[in-house]
N, C-alpha and C positions, 0 to 999 in steps of 0.2 A: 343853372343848377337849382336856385330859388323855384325857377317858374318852373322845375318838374316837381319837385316836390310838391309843391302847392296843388298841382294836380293828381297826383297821387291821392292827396290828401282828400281832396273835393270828390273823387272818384272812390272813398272808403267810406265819407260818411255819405252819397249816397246810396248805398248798401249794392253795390254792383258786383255781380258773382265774381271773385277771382280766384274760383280752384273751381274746377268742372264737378260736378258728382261722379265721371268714371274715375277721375284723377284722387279725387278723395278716399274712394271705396278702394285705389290699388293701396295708397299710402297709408293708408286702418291696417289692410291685410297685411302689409310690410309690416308694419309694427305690433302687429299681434303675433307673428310669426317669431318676429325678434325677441318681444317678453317669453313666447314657448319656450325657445330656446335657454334664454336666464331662466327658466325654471328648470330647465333637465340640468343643467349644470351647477342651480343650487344643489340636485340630487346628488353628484356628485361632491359634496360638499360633506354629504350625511355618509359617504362611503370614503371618504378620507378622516374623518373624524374618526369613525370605528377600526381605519387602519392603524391610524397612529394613539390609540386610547392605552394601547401595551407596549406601547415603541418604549424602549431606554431616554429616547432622547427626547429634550423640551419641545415642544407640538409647534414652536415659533421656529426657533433655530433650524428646525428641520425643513420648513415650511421655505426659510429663507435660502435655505443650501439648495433646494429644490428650484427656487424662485416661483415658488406660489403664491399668488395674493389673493384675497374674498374681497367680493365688493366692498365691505367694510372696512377694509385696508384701506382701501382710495380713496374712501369718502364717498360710495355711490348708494343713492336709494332708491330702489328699481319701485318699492310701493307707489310712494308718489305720480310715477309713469302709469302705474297699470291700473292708478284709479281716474286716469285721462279719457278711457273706453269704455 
C-alpha cells in the first residue's frame, strides 16, 4: 500500500500528464454546462421572488410547505466554482 503511494507520488512530482487534454476539454464542457444550467435556475429565483412579493403568506413558510430550497439555504456558493474557468 506504502509502495503505491510512493509511486504515485514520485509519478506527480514528475510532472507526468494524468488527464489527456481530450478528457479535460470534455470535463470544462461538463462543467460549464452544469454552472449554465445554475444560472437559468438562479433566473427562476427572480420569477419566484415576484410571485410571492404579494402572497399573504411569509415568503419562508411558503417556501417550506412547497419544499424549496436557494442555494443559500444549503450553504452552496456557485461563485467560487465559476471563477475556477
Amino acid at each position: 500500500m506504502v509502495d503505491e503511494m510512493e509511486k504515485k507520488l514520485i509519478k506527480l512530482w514528475k510532472g507526468v500528464t494524468l488527464v489527456s487534454p481530450e478528457d479535460r476539454l470534455a470535463i470544462e464542457g461538463l462543467y460549464s454546462e452544469a454552472l449554465n444550467q445554475r444560472r437559468r435556475r438562479k433566473r427562476i429565483r427572480d420569477v419566484w421572488d415576484a410571485i410571492t412579493e404579494n402572497s399573504p403568506k411569509n415568503p419562508k413558510e411558503f417556501k417550506e410547505e412547497l419544499g424549496v430550497e436557494y442555494d443559500e439555504d444549503v450553504g452552496v456558493n456557485f461563485q467560487s466554482f465559476a471563477d475556477l474557468i
